[in-house]
PyMOL commands that place a pseudoatom at each C-alpha (Angstrom):
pseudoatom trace, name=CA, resn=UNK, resi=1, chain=A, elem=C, hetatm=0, pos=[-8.547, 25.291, -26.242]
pseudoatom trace, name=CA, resn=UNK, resi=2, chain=A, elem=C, hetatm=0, pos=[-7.368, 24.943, -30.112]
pseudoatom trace, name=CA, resn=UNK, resi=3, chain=A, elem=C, hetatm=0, pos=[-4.377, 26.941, -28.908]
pseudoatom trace, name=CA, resn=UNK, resi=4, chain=A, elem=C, hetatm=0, pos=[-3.213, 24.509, -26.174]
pseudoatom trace, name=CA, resn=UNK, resi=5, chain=A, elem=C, hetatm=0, pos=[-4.316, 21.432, -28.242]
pseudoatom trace, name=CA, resn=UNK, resi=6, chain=A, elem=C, hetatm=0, pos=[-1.813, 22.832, -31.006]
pseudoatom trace, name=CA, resn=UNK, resi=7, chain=A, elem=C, hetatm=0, pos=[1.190, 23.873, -28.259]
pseudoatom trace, name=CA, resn=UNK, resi=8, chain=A, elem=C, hetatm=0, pos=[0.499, 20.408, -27.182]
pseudoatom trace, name=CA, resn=UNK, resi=9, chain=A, elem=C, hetatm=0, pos=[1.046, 18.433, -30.426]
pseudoatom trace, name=CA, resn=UNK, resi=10, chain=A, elem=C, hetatm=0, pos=[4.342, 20.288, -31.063]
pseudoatom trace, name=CA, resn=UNK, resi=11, chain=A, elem=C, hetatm=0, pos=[5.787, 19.396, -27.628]
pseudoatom trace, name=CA, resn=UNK, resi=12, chain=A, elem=C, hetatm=0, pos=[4.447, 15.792, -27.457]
pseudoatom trace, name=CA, resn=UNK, resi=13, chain=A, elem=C, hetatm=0, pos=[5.651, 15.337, -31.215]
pseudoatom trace, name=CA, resn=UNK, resi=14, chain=A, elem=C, hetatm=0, pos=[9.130, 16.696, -30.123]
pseudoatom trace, name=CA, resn=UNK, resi=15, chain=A, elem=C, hetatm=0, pos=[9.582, 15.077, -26.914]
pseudoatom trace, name=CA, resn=UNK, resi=16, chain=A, elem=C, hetatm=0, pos=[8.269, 11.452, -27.500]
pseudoatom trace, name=CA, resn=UNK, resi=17, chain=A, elem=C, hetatm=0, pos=[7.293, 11.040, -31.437]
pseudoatom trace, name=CA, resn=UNK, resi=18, chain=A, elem=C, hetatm=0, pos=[7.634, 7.151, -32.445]
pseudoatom trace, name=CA, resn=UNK, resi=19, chain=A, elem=C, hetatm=0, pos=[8.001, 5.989, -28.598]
pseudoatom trace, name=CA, resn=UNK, resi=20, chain=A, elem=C, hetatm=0, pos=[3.984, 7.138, -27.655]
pseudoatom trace, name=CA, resn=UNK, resi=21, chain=A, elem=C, hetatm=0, pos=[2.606, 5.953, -30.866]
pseudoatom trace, name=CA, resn=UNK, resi=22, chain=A, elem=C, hetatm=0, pos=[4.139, 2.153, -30.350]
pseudoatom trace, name=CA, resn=UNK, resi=23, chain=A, elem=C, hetatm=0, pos=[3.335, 2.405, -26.595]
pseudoatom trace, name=CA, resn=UNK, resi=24, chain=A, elem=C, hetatm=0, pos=[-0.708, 3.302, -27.405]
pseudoatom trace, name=CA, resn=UNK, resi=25, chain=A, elem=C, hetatm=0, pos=[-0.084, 0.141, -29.916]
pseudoatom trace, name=CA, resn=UNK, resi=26, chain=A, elem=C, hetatm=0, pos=[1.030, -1.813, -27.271]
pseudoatom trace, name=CA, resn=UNK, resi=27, chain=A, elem=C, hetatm=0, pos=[-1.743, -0.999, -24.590]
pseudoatom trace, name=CA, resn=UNK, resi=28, chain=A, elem=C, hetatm=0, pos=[0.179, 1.358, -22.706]
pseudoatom trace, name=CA, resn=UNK, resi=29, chain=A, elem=C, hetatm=0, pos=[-2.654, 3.818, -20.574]
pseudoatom trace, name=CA, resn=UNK, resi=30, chain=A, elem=C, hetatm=0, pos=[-3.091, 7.635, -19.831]
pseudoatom trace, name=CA, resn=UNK, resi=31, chain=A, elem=C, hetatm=0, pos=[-1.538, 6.524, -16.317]
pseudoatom trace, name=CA, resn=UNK, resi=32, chain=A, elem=C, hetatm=0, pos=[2.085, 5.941, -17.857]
pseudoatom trace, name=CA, resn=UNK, resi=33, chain=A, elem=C, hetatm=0, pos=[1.619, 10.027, -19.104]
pseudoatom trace, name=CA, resn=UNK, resi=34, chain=A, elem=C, hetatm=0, pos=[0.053, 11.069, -16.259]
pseudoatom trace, name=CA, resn=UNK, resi=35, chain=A, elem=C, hetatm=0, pos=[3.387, 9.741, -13.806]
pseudoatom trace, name=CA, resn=UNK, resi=36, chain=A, elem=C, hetatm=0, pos=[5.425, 11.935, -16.006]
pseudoatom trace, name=CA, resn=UNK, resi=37, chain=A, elem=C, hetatm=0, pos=[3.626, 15.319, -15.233]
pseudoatom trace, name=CA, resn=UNK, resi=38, chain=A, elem=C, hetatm=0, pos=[6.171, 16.086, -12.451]
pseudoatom trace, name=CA, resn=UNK, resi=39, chain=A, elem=C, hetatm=0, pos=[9.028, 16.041, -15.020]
pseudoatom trace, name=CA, resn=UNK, resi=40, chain=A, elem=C, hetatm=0, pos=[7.307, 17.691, -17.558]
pseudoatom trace, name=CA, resn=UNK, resi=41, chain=A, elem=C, hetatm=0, pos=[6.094, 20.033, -15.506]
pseudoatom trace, name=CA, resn=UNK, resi=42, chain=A, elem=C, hetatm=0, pos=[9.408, 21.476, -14.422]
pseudoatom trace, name=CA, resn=UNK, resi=43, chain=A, elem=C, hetatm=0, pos=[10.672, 21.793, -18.012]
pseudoatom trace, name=CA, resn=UNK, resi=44, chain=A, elem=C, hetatm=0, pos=[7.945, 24.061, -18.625]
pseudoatom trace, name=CA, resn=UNK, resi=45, chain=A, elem=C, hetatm=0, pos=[6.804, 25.829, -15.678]
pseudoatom trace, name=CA, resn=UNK, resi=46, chain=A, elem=C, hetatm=0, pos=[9.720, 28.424, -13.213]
pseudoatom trace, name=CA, resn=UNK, resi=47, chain=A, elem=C, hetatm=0, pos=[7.377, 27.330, -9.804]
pseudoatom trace, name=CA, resn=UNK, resi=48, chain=A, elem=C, hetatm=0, pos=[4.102, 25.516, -8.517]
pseudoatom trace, name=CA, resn=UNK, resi=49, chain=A, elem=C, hetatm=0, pos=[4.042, 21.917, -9.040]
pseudoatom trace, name=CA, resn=UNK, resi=50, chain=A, elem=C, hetatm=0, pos=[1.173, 19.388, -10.489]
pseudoatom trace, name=CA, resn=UNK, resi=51, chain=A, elem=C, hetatm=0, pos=[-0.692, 16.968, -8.541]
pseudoatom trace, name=CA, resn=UNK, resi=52, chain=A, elem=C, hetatm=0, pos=[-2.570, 14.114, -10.243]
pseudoatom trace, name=CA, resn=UNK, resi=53, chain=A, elem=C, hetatm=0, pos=[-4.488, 11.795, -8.083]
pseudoatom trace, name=CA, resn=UNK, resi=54, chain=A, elem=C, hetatm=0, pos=[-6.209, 8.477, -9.204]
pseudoatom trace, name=CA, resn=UNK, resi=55, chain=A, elem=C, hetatm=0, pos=[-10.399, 8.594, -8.802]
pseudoatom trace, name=CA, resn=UNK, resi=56, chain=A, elem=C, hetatm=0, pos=[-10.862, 5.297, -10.619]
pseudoatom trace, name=CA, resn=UNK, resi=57, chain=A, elem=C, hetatm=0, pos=[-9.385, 2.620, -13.290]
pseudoatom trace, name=CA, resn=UNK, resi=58, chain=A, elem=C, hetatm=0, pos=[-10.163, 5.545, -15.916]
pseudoatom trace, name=CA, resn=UNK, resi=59, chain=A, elem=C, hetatm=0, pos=[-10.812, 8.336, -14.406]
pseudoatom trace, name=CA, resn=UNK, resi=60, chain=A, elem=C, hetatm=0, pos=[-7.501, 11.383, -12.055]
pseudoatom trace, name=CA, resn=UNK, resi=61, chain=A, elem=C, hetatm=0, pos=[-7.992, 14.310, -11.263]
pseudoatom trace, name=CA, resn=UNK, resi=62, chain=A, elem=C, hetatm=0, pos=[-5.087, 16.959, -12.402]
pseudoatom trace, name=CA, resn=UNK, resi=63, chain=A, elem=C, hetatm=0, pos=[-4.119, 20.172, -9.858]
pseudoatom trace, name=CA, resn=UNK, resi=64, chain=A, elem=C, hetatm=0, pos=[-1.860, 22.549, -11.041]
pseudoatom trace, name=CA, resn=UNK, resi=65, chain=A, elem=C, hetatm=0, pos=[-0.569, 24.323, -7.821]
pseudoatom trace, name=CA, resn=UNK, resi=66, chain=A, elem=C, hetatm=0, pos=[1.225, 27.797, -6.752]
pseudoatom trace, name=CA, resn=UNK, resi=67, chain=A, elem=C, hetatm=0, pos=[0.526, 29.378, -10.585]
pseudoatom trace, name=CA, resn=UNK, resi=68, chain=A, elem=C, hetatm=0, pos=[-1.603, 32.674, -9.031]
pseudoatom trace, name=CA, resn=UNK, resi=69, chain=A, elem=C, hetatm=0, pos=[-1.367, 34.709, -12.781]
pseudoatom trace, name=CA, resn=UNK, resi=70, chain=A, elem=C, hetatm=0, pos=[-2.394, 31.829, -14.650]
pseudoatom trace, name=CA, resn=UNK, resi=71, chain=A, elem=C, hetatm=0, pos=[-4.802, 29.822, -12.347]
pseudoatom trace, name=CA, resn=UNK, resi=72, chain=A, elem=C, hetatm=0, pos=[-7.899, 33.078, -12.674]
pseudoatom trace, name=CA, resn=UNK, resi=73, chain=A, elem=C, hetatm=0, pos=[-7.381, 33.298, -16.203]
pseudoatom trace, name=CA, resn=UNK, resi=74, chain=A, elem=C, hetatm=0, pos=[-10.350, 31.516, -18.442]
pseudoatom trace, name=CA, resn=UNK, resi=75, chain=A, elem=C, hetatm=0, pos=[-7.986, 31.891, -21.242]
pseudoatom trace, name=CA, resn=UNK, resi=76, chain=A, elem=C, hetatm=0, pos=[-4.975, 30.190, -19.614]
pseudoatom trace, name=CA, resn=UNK, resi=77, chain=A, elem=C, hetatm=0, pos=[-7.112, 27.567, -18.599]
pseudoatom trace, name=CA, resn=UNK, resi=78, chain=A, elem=C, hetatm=0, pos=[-8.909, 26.899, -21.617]
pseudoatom trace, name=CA, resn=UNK, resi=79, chain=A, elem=C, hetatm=0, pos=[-5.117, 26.393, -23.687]
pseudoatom trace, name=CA, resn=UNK, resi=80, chain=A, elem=C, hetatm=0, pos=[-4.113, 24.086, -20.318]
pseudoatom trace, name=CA, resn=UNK, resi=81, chain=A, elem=C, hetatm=0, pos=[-7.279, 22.038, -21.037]
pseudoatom trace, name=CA, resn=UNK, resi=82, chain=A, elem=C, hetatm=0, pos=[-6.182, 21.954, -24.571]
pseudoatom trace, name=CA, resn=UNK, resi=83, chain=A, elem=C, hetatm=0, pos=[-2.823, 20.170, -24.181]
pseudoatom trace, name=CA, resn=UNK, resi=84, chain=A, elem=C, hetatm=0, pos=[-4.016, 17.798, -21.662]
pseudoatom trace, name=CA, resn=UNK, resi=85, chain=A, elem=C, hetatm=0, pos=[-6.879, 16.395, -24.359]
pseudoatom trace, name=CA, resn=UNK, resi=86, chain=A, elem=C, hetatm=0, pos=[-3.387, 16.445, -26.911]
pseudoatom trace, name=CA, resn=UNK, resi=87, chain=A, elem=C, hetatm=0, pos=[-1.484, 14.700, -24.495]
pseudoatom trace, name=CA, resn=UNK, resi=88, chain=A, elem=C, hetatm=0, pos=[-3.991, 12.334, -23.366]
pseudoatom trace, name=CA, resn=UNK, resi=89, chain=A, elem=C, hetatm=0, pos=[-5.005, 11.201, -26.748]
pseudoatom trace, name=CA, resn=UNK, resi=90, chain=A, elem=C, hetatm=0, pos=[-1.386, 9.821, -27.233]
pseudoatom trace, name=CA, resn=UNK, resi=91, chain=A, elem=C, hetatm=0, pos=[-2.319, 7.236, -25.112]
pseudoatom trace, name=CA, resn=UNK, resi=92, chain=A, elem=C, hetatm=0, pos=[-6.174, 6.277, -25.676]
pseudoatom trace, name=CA, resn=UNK, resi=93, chain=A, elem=C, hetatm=0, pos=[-8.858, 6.829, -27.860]
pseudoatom trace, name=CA, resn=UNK, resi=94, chain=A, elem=C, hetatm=0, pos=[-11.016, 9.393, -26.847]
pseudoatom trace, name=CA, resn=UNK, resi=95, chain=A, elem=C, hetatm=0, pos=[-9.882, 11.251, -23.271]
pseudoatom trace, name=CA, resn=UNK, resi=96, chain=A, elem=C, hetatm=0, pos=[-12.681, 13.861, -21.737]
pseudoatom trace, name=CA, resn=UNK, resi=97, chain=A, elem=C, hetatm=0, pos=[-11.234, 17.122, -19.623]
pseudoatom trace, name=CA, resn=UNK, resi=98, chain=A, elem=C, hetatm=0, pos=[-13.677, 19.152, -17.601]
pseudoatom trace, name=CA, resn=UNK, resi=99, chain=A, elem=C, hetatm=0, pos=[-12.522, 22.143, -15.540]
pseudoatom trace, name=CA, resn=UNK, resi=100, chain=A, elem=C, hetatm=0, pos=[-13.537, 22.113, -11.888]
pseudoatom trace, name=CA, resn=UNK, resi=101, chain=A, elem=C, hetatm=0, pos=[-11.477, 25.403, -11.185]
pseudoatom trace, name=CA, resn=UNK, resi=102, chain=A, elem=C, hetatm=0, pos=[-14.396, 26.707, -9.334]
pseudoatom trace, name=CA, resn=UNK, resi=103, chain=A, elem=C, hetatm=0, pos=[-14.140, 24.711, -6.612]
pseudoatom trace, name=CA, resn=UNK, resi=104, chain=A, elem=C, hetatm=0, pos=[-10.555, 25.901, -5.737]
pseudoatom trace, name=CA, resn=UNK, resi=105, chain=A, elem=C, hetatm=0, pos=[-8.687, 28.765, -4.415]
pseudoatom trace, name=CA, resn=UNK, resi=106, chain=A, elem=C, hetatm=0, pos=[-7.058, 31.845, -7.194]
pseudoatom trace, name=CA, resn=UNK, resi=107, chain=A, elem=C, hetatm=0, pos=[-3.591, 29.835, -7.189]
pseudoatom trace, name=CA, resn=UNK, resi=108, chain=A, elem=C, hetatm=0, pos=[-4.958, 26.327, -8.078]
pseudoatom trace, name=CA, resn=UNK, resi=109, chain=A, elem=C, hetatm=0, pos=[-6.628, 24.828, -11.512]
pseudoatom trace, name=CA, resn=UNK, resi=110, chain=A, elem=C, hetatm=0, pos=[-8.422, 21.247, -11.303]
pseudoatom trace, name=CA, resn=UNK, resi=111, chain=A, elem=C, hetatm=0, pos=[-9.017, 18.958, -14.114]
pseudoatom trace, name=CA, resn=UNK, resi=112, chain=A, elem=C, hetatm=0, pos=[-11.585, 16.136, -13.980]
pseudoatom trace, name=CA, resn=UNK, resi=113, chain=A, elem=C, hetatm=0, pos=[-10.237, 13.247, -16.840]
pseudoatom trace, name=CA, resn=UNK, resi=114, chain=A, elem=C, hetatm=0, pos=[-12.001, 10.609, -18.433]
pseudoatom trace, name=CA, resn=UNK, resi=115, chain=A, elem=C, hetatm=0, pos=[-10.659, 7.911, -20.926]
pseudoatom trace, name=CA, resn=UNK, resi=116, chain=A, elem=C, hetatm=0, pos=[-11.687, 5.187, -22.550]
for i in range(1, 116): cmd.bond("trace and resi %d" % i, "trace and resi %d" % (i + 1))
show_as sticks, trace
zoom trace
């Protein structure tokens, strides 16, 4: 998880820097990040796609679809829990990520989120 987490910081640093930290400033939510999964997905993924649905004011749950190598791989989804506490914390104070790959098929993770 320490992996991703670090992966994480380098992209988000690179990608969005100044522009996150004034947006978190400013109010902005995990839902502004969250709508840009789609396009950060396809600048780092050849295949699958992410879905990210909305449970409650705080609270999505993240599918990462069509990735059969990665998706059985404890490893791989420790490191893809990782970035998404990185990335989340850009835009609140404390974010929660529990893995609910169980419930799926071999070619699907699930995320749970949490923010406040």
């Amino acid at each position: 998880m320490q992996i991703g987490r670090a992966v994480s910081s380098r992209v988000n640093e690179g990608l969005l820097g100044t522009a996150v930290r004034i947006a978190k400033e400013a109010g902005v939510t995990p839902w502004l990040g969250l709508a840009y999964v789609p396009k950060g997905w396809v600048r780092l993924f050849q295949g699958g796609a992410p879905a990210v649905y909305k449970l409650g004011p705080k609270e999505a749950r993240y599918e990462a679809h069509g990735i059969p190598d990665l998706a059985r791989i404890p490893y791989y989804r420790n490191a893809a829990r990782g970035m998404i506490l990185a990335s989340g914390e850009l835009f609140c104070e404390r974010i929660y990520v529990r893995d609910i790959t169980t419930v799926t098929s071999e070619t699907v993770i699930r995320f749970r989120l949490m923010w406040a």
